[in-house]
DRENDO-1510 file (C-alpha; in Angstrom, 1 decimal, always signed):
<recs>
REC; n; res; u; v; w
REC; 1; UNK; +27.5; -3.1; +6.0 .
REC; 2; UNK; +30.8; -4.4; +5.2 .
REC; 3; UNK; +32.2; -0.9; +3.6 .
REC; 4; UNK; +33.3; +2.2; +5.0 .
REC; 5; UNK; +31.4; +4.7; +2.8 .
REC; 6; UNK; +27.7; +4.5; +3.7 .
REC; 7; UNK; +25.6; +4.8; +1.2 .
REC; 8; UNK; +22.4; +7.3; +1.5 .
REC; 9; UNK; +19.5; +4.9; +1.9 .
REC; 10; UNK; +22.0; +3.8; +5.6 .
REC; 11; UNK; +22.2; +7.2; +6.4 .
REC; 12; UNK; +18.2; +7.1; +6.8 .
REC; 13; UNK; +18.3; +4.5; +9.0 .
REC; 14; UNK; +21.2; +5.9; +11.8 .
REC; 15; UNK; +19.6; +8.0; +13.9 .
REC; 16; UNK; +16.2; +9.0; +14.9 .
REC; 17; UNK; +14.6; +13.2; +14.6 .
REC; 18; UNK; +18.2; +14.4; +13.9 .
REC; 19; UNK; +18.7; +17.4; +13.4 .
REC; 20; UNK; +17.8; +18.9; +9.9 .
REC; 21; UNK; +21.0; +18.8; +7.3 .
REC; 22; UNK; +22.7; +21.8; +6.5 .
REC; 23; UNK; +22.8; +22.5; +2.9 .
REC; 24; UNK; +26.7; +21.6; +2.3 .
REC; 25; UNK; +25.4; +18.3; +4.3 .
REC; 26; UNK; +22.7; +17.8; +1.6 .
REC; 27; UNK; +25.4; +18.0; -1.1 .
REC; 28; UNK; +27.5; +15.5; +0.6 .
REC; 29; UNK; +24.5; +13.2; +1.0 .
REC; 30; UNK; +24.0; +13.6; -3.0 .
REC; 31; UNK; +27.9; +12.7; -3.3 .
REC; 32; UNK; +27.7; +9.8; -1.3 .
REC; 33; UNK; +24.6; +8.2; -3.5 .
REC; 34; UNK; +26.5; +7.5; -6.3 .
REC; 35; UNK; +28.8; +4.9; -4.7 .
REC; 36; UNK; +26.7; +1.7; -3.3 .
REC; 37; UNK; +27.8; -2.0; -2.6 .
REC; 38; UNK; +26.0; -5.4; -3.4 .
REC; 39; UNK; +26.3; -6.2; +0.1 .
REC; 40; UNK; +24.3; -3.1; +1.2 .
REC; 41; UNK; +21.4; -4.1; +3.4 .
REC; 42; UNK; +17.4; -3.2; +3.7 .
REC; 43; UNK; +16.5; +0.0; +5.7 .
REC; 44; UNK; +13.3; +0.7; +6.6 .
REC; 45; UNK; +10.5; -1.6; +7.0 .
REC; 46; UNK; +13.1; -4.0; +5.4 .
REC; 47; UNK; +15.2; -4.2; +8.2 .
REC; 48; UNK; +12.5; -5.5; +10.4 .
REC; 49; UNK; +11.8; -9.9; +11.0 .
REC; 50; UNK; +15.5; -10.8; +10.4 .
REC; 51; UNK; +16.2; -8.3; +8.2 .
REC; 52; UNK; +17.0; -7.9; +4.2 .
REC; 53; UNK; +20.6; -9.1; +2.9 .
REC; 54; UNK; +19.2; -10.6; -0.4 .
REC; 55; UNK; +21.3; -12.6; -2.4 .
REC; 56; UNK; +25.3; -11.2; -0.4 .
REC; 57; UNK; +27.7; -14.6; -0.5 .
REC; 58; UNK; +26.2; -16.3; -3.1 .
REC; 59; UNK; +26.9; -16.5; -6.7 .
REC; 60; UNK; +27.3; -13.5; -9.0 .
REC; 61; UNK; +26.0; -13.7; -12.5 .
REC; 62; UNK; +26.1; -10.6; -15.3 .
REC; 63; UNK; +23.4; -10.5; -17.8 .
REC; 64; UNK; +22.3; -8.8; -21.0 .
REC; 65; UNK; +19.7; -10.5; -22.5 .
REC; 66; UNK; +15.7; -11.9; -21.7 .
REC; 67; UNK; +16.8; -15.2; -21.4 .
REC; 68; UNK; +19.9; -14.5; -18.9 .
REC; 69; UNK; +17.6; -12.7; -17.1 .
REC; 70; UNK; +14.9; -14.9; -16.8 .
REC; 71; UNK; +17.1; -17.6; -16.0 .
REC; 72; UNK; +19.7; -16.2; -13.4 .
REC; 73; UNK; +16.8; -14.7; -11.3 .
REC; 74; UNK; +14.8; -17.5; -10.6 .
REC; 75; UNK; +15.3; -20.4; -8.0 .
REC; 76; UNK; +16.2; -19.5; -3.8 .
REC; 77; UNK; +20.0; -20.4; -3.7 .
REC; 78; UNK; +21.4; -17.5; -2.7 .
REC; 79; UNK; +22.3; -15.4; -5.7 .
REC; 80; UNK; +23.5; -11.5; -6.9 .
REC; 81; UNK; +22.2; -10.8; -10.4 .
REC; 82; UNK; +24.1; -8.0; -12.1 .
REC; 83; UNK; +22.2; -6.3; -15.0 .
REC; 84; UNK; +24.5; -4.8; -17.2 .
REC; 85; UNK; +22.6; -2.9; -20.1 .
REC; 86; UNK; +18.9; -2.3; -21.2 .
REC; 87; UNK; +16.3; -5.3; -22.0 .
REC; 88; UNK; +13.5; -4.9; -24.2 .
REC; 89; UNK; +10.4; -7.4; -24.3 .
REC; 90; UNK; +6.9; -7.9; -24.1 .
REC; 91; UNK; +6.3; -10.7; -21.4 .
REC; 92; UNK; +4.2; -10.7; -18.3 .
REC; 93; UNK; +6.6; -10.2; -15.2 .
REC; 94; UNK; +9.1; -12.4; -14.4 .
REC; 95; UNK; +9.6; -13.7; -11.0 .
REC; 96; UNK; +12.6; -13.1; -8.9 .
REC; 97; UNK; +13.3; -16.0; -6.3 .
REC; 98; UNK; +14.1; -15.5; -2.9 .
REC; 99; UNK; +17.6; -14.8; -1.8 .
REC; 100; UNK; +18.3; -12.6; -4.4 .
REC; 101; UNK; +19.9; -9.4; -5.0 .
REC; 102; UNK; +19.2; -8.1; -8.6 .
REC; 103; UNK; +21.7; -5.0; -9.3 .
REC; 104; UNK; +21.5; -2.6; -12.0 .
REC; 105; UNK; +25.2; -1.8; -12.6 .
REC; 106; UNK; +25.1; +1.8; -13.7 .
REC; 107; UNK; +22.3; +4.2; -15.0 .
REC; 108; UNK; +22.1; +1.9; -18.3 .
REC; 109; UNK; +20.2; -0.8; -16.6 .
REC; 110; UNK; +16.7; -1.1; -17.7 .
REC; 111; UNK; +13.9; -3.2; -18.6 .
REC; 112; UNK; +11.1; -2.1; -20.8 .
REC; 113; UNK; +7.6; -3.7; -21.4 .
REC; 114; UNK; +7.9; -6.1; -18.7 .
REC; 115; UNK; +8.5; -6.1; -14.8 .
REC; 116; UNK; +9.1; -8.7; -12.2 .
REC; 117; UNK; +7.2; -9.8; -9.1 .
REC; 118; UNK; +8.7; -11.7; -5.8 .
REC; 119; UNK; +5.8; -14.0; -4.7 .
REC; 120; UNK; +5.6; -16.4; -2.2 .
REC; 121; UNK; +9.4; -15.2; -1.7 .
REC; 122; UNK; +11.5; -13.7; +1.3 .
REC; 123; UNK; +14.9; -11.7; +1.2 .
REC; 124; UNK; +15.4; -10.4; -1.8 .
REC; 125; UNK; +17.2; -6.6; -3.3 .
REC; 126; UNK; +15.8; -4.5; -6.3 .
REC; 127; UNK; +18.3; -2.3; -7.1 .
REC; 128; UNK; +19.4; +0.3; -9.3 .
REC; 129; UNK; +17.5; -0.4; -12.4 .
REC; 130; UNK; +14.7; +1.8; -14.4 .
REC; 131; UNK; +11.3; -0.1; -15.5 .
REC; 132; UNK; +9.3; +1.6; -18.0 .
REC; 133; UNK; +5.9; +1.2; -19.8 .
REC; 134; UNK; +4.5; -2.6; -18.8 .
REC; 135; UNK; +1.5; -3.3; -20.4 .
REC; 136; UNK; -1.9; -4.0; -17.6 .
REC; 137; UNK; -1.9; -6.9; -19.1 .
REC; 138; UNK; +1.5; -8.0; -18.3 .
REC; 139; UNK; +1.4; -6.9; -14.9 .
REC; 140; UNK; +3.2; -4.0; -12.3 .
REC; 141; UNK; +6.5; -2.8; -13.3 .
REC; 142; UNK; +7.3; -4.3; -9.8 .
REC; 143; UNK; +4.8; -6.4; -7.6 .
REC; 144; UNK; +5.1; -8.1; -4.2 .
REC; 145; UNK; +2.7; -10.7; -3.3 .
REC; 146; UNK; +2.6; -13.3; -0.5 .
REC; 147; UNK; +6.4; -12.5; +0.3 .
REC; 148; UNK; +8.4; -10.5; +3.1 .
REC; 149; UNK; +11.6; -8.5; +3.6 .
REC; 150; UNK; +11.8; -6.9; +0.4 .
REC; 151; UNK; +13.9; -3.9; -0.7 .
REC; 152; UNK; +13.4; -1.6; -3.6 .
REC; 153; UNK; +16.2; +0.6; -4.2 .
REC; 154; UNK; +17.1; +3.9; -6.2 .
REC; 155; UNK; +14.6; +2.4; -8.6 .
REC; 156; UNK; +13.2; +4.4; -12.0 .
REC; 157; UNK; +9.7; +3.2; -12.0 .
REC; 158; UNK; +7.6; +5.6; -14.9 .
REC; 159; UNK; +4.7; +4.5; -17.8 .
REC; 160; UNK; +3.5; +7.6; -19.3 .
REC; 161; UNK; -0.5; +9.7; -19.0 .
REC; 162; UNK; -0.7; +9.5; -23.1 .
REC; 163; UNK; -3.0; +6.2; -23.0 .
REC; 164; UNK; -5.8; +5.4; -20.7 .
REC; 165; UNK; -5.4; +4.9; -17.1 .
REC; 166; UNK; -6.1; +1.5; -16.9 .
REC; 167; UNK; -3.6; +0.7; -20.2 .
REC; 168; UNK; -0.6; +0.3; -17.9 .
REC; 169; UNK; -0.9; -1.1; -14.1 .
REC; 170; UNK; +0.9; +0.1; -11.2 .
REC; 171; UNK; +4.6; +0.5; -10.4 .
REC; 172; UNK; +5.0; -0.5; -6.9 .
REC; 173; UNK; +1.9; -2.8; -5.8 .
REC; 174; UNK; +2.1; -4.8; -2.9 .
REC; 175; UNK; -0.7; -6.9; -2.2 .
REC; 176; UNK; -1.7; -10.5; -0.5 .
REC; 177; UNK; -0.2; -10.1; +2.7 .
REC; 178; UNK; +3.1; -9.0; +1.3 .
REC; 179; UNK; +5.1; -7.3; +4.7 .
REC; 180; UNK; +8.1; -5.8; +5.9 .
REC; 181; UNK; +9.3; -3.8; +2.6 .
REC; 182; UNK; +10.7; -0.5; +1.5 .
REC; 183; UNK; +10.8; +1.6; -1.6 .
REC; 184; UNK; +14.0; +4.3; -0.9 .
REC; 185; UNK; +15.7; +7.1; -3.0 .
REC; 186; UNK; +13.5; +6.2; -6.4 .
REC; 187; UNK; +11.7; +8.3; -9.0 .
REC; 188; UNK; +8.6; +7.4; -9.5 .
REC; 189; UNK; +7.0; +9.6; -11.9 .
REC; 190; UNK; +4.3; +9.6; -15.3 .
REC; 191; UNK; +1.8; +6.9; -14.5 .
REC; 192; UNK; -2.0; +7.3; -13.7 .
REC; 193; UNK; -1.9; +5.3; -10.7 .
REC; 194; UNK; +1.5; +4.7; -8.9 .
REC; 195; UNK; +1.9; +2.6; -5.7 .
REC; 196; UNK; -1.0; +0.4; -4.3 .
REC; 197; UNK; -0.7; -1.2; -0.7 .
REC; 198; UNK; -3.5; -3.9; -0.7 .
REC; 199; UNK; -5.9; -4.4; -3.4 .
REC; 200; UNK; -9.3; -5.1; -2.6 .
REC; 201; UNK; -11.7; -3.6; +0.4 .
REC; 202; UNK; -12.7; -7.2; +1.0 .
REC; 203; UNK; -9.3; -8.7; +1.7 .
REC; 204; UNK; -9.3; -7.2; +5.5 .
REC; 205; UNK; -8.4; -11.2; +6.2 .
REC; 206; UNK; -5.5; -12.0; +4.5 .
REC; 207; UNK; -3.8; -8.7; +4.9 .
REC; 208; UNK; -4.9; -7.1; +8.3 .
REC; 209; UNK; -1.2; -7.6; +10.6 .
REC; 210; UNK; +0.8; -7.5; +7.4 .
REC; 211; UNK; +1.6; -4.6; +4.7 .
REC; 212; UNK; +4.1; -2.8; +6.5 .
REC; 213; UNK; +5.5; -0.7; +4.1 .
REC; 214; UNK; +8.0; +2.6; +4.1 .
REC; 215; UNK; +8.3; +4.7; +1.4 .
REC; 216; UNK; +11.7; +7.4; +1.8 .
REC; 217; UNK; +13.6; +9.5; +0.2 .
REC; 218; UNK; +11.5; +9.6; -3.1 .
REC; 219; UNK; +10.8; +11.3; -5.7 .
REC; 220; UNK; +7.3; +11.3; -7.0 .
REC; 221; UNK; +6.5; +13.3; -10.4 .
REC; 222; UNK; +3.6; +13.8; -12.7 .
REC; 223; UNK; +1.3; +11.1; -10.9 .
REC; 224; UNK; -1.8; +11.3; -10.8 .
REC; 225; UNK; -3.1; +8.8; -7.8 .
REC; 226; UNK; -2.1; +6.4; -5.4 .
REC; 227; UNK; +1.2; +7.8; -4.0 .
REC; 228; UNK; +0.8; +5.8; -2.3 .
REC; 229; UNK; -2.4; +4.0; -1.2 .
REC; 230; UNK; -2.5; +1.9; +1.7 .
REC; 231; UNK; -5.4; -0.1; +2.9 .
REC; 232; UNK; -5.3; -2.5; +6.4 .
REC; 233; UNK; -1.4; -2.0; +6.9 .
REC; 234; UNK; +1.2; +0.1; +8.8 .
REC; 235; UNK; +2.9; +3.3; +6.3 .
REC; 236; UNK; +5.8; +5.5; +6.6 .
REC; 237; UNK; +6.8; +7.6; +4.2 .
REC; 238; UNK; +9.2; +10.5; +4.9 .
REC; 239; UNK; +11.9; +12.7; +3.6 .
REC; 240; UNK; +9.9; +12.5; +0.0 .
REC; 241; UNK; +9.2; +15.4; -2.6 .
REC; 242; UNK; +6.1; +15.2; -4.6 .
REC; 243; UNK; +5.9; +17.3; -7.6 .
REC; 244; UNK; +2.3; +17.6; -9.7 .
REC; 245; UNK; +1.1; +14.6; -7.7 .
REC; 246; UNK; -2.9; +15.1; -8.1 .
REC; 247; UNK; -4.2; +12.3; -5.2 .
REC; 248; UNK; -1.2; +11.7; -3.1 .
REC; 249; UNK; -1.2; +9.6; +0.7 .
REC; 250; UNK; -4.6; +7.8; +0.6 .
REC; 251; UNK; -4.6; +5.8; +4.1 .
REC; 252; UNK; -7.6; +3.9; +3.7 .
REC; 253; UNK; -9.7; +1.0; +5.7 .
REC; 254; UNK; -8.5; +0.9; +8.8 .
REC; 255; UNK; -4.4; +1.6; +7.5 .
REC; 256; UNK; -2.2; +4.1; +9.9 .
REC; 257; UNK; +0.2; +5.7; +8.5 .
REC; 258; UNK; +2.8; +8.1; +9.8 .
REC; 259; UNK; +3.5; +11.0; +7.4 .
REC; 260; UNK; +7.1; +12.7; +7.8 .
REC; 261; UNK; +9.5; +15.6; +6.4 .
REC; 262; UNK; +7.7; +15.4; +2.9 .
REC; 263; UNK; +7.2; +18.4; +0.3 .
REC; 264; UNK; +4.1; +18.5; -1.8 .
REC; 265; UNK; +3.8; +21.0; -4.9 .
REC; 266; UNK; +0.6; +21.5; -7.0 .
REC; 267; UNK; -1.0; +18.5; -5.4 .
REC; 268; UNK; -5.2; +18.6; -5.1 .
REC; 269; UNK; -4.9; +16.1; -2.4 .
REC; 270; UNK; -1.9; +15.6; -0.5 .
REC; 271; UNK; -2.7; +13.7; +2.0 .
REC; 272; UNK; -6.7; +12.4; +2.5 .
REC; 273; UNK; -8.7; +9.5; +4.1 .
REC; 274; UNK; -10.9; +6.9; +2.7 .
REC; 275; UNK; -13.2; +4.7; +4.4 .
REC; 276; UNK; -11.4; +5.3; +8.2 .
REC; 277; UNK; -8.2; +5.3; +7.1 .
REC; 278; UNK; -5.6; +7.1; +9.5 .
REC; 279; UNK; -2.5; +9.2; +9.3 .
REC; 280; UNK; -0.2; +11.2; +12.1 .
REC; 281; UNK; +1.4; +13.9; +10.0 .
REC; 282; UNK; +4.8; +15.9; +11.0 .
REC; 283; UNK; +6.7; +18.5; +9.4 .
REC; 284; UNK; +5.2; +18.2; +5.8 .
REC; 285; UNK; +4.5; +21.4; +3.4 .
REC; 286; UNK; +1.3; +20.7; +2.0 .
REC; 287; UNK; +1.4; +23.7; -0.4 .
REC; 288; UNK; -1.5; +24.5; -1.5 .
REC; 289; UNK; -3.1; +21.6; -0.4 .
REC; 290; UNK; -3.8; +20.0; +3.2 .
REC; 291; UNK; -3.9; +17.3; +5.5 .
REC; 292; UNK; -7.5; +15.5; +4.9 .
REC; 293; UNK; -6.8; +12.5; +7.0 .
REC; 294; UNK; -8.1; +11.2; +10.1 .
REC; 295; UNK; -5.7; +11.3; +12.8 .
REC; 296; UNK; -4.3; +8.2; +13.7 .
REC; 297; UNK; -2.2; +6.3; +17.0 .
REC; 298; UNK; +0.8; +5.7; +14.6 .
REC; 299; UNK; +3.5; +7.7; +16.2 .
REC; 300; UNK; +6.5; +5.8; +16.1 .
REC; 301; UNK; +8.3; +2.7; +14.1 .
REC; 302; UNK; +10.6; +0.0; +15.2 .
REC; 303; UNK; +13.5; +1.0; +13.4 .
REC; 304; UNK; +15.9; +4.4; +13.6 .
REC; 305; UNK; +15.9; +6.9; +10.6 .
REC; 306; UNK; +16.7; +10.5; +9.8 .
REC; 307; UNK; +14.5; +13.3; +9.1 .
REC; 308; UNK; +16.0; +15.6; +6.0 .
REC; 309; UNK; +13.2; +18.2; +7.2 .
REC; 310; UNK; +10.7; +19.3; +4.5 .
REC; 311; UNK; +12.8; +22.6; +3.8 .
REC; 312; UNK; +15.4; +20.1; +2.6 .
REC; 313; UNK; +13.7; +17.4; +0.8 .
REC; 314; UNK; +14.2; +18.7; -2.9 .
REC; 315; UNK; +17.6; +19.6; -2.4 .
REC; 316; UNK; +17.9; +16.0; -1.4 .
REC; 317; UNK; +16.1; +13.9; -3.4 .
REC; 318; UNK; +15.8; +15.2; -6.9 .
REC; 319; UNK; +19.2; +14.1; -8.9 .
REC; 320; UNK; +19.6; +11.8; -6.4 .
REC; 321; UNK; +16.5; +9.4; -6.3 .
REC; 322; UNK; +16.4; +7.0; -9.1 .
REC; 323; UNK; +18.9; +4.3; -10.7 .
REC; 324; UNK; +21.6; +6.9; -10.3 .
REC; 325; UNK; +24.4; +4.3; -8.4 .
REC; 326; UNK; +27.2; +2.9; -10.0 .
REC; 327; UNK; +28.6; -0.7; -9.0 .
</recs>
């Protein structure tokens, strides 16, 4: 960090089961979200294996069109890539090199009906920017595949529940041995089936060591599955607020997941098992639902972070979580 101000996704990384925020706290927390720097760096799982700096020192390029786009992000020199508006094509996802920090500069940033993907990559930012309604055909709205140390950030991920489920893909997918990334303060909200860590029951041998992935600070809306799933790797996901989220936390095939400081409301299935998945769960409110999952050894995490407590969680999050900086 190279500012004085520190933004909210640092704040979750300073100090481990602090005490829970007072509300005039929470309001300060929601203050300090709006201002953010391109040289901010991963938290979370991100912060792990040399950590997550992106593309800080190297060139900066504005753009406003597909082409700019497509062109400024690819390559690994080291490179910041400010979008400055919204982009609207049909193309499968475009793929962001490594070393890269792509910034949306205010709430204006978006792309719609395509997403981007960081394979066979390392070190790079997704920041600030909404992604809506990419075609299954075209790919996630964000992927990770084959890469590590990857940051998602204050990202609007949404399709909509009008069409079939399989009409769009997922949001956040990060499969093929993809490892040490975090999705923070983001709205993820109207899609059939959200966020999926790992793809396949029979791909124990590729991704068994790696997918270790933490979800904080986000808010989930209107989903109706995968929020997220998680098969063979490592989860954490805290300080989250899930509104009408149907099936939330799947751990699944042997996955351990720690479960922290999260709100669920109207949710069938909160937090479940499938096929010997595991999950230690702490200070959540379930509502009306429960905890379905088999308890697991995951009780701690090589990193430091904050617990909001589940009392403050909304407060927190919603307003808060999405493309809602300004650079």
């Amino acid at each position: 960090m190279k500012f004085s101000t520190i933004s909210a996704s640092l704040m979750a990384t300073l100090a481990l089961a602090a005490p829970t925020p007072t509300v005039n706290e929470v309001a300060d927390i929601a203050q300090i979200a709006k201002r953010a720097s391109i040289t901010d760096v991963g938290t979370g799982y991100a912060s792990q294996n040399g950590g997550t700096t992106g593309g800080a020192g190297g060139t900066t390029t504005t753009v406003s069109t597909y082409a700019q786009f497509t062109a400024a992000v690819a390559g690994t020199a080291k490179k910041v890539v400010i979008l400055s508006g919204a982009i609207t094509e049909t193309a499968d996802q475009v793929k962001i090199g490594s070393n890269t920090s792509l910034i949306g500069k205010n709430s204006g940033a978006k792309l719609t009906g395509f997403g981007v993907i960081v394979k066979s990559g390392t070190n790079v930012i997704i920041r600030n920017i909404a992604i809506a309604k990419v075609l299954a055909d075209n790919g996630d709205a964000i992927g990770v595949q084959l890469s590590t140390n990857v940051w998602i950030d204050h990202v609007d991920v949404s399709s909509d529940q009008d069409h079939d489920k399989d009409y769009y893909d997922g949001l956040l997918d990060f499969t093929h041995a993809a490892d040490f990334v975090t999705v923070s303060n983001s709205y993820i909200h109207d899609h059939w089936k959200a966020s999926l860590v790992g793809h396949s029951d029979s791909n124990s041998a590729e991704d068994t060591g790696h997918l270790r992935v933490t979800y904080n600070n986000n808010y989930w809306n209107n989903i109706n599955s995968r929020a997220p799933s998680i098969r063979f790797g490592t989860g954490h996901i805290f300080n989250s607020y899930f509104n009408e989220v149907a099936d939330g936390i799947n751990t699944r095939d042997g996955a351990q997941v720690l479960v922290e400081s999260n709100t669920f409301v109207d949710s069938k299935k909160p937090l479940y098992s499938t096929d010997e998945g595991y999950a230690v769960e702490s200070d959540n409110d379930f509502g009306t639902g429960s905890n379905e999952a088999l308890a697991g050894t995951l009780t701690s995490v090589p990193y430091s972070y904050s617990k909001l407590g589940s009392g403050a969680v909304k407060a927190a999050v919603v307003g808060t979580a999405g493309n809602t900086l300004s650079f």
